[in-house]
VEXPA-797726 format. One record per atom (N, C-alpha, C): x, y, z; atom name; residue number from 1. Coordinates in Angstrom, 3 decimals, padded with zeros to 6 digits. Each point is the difference from the previous one (the first is absolute). Layout:
N
+----------+----------+----------+------+-----+
:       xx :       yy :       zz : atom :   n :
+----------+----------+----------+------+-----+
:        X :        Y :        Z :   CA : NUM :
...
+----------+----------+----------+------+-----+
END
This chain:
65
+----------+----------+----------+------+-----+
:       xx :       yy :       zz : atom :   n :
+----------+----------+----------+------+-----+
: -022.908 :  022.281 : -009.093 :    N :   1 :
: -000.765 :  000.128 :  001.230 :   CA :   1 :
:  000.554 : -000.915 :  001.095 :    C :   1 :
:  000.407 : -001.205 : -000.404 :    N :   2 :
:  000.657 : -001.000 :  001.063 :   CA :   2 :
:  001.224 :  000.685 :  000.764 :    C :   2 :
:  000.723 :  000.864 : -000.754 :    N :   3 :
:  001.247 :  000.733 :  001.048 :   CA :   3 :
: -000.507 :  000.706 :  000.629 :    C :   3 :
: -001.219 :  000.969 : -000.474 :    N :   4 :
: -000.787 :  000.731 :  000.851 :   CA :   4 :
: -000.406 : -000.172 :  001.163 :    C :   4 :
: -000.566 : -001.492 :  000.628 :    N :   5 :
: -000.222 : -000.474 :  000.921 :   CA :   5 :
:  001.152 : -000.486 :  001.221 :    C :   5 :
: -000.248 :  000.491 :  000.870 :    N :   6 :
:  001.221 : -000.657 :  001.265 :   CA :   6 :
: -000.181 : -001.497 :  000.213 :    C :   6 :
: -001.529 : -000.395 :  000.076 :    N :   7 :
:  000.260 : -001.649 :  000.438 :   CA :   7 :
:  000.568 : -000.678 : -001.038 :    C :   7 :
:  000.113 :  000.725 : -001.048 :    N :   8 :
:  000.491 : -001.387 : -001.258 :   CA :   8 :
:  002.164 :  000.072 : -000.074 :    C :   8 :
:  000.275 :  001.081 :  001.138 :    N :   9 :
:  000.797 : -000.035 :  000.229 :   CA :   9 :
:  001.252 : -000.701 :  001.030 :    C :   9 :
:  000.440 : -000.872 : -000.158 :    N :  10 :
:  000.980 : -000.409 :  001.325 :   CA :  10 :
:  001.572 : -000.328 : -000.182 :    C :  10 :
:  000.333 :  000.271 :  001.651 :    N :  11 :
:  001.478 : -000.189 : -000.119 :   CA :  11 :
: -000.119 : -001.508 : -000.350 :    C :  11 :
:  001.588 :  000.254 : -000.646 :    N :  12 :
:  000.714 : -001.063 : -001.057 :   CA :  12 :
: -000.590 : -000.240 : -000.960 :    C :  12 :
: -000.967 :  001.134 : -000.737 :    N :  13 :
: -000.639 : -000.222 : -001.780 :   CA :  13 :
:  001.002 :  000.434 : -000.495 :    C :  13 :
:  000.411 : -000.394 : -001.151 :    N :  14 :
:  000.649 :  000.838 : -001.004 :   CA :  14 :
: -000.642 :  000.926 : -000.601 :    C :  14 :
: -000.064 :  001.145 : -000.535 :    N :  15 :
: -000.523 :  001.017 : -000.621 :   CA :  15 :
:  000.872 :  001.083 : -001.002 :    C :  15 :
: -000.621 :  000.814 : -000.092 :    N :  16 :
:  000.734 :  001.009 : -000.829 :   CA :  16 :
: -000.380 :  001.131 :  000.099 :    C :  16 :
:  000.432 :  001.224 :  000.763 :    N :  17 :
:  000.287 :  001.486 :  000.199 :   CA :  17 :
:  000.371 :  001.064 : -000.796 :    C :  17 :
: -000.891 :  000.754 :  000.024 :    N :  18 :
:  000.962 :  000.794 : -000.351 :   CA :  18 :
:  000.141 :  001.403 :  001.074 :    C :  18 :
:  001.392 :  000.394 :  000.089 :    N :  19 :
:  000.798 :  000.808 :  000.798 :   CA :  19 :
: -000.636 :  001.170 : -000.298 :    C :  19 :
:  000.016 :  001.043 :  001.180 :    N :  20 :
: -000.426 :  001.396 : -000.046 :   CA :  20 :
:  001.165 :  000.915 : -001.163 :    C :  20 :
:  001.256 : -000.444 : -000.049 :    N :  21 :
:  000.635 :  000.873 : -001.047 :   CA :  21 :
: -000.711 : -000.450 : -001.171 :    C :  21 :
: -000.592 : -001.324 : -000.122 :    N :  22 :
:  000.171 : -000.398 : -001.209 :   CA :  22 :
: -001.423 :  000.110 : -000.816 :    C :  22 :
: -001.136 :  000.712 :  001.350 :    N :  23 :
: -001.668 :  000.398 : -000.818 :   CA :  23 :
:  000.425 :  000.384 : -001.085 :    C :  23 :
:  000.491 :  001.048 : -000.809 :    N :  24 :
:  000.069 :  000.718 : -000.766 :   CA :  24 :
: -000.182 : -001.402 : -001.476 :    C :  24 :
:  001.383 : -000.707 :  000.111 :    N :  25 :
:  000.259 : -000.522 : -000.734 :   CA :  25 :
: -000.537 : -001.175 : -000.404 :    C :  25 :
: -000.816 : -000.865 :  001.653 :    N :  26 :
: -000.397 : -001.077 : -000.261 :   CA :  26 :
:  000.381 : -001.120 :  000.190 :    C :  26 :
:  001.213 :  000.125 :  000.568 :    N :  27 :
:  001.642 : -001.475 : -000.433 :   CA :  27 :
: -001.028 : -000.862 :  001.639 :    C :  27 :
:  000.041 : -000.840 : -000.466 :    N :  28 :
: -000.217 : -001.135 :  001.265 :   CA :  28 :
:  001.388 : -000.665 :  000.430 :    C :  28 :
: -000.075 : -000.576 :  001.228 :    N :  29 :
:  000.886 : -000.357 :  000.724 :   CA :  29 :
: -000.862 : -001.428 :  001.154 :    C :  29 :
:  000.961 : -001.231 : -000.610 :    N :  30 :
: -000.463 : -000.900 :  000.260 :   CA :  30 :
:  000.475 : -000.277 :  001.555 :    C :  30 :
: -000.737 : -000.584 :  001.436 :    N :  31 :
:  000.236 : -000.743 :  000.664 :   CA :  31 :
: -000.517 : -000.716 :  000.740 :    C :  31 :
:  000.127 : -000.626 :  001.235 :    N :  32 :
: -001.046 : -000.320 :  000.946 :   CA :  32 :
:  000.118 :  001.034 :  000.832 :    C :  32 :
: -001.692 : -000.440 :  000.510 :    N :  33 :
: -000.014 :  001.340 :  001.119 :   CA :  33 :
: -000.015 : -000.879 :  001.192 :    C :  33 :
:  000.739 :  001.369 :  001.029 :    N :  34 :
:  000.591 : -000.246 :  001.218 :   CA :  34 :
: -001.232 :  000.520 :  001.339 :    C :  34 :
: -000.425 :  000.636 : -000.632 :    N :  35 :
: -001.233 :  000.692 :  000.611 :   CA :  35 :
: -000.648 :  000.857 : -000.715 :    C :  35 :
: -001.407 :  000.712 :  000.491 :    N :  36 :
: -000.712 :  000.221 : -000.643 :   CA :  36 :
: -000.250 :  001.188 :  001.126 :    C :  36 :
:  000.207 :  001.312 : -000.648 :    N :  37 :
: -000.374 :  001.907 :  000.562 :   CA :  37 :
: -001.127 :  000.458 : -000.253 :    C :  37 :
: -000.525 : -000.611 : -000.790 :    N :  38 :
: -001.717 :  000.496 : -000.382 :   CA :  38 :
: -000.913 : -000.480 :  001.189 :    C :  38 :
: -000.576 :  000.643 :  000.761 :    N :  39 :
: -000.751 : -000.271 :  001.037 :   CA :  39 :
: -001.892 : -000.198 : -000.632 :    C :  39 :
: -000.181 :  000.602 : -000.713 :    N :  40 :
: -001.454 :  000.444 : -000.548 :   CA :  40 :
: -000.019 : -001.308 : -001.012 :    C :  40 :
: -001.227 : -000.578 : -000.077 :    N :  41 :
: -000.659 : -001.213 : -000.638 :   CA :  41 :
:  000.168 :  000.358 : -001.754 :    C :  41 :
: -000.126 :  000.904 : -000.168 :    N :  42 :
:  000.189 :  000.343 : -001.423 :   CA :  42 :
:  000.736 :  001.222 : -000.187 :    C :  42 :
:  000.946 :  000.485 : -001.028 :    N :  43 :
:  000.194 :  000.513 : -000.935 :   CA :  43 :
:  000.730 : -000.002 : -001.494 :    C :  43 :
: -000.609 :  001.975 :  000.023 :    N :  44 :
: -000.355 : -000.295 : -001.844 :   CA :  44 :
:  001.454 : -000.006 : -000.503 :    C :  44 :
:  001.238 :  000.498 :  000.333 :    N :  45 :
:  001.221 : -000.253 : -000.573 :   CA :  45 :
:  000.908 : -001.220 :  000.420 :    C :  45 :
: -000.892 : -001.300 :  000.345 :    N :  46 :
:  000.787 : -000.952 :  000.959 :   CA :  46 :
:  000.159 :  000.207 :  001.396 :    C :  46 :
:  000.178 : -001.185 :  000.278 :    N :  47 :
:  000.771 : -000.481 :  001.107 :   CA :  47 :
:  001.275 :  000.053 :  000.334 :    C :  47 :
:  000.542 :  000.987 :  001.585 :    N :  48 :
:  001.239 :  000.058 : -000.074 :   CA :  48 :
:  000.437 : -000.801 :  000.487 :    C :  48 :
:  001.632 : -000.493 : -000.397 :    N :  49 :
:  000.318 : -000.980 :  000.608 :   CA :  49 :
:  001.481 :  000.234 :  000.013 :    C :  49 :
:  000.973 : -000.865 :  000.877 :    N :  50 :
:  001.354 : -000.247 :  000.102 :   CA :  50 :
:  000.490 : -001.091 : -000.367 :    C :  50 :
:  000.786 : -000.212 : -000.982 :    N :  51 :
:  000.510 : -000.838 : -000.404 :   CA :  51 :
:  001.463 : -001.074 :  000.969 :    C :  51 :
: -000.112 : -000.871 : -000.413 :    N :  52 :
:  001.355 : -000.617 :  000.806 :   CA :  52 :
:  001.424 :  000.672 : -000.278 :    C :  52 :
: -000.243 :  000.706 : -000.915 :    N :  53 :
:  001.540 :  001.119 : -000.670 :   CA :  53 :
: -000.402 :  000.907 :  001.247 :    C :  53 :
: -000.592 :  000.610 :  000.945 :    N :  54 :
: -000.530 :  001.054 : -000.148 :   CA :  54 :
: -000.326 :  001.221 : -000.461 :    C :  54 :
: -000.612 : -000.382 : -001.339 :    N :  55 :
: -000.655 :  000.947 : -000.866 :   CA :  55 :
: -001.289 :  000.093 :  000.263 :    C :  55 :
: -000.545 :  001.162 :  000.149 :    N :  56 :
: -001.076 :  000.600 :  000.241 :   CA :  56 :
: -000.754 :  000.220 : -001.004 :    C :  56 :
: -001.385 : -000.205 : -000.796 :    N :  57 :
: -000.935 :  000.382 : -000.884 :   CA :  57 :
: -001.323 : -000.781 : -000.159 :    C :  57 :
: -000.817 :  000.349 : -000.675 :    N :  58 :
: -001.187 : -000.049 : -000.046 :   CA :  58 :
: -000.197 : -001.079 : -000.919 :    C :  58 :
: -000.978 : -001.417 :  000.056 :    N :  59 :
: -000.240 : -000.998 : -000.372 :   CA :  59 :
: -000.532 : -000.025 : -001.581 :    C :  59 :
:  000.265 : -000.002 : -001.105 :    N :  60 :
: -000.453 : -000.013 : -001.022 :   CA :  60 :
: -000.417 : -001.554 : -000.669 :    C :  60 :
:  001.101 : -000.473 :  000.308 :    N :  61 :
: -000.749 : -001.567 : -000.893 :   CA :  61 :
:  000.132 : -001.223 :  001.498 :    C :  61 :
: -000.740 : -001.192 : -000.074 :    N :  62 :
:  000.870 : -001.133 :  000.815 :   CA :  62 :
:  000.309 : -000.933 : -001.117 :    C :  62 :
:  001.409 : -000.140 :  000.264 :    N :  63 :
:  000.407 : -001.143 : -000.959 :   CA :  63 :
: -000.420 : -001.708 :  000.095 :    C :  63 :
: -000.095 : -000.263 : -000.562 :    N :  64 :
: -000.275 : -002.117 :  000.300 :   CA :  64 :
:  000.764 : -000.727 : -000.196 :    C :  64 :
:  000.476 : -000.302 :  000.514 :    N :  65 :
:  001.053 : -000.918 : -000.124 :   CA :  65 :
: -000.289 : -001.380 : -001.239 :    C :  65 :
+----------+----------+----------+------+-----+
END
């Protein structure tokens, strides 16, 4: 539920994505995000975001350092 949410989201978190090729499969893809494309306070498949790679996908875990 915490990726679900936009405020628990911000640039320069580290997190973990996973990529639109990669719904199927699941594979996450670690980075910080560079910004944040999800405009709406919640949703149910994550938070989208851009990574500093610029990789594009939807927020699944935040990592802790």
């Amino acid at each position: 539920m915490i990726a679900q949410q936009r405020k628990n989201i911000k640039v320069g978190l580290n997190v973990a994505i996973v990529l639109k090729e990669d719904q199927q499969s699941g594979k996450l893809t670690c980075g910080i995000v560079q910004k944040i494309l999800t405009n709406s306070a919640i949703h149910p498949h994550g938070i989208k975001v851009m990574l500093e790679s610029g990789e594009v996908g939807r927020v699944q875990q935040i990592i802790k350092d």
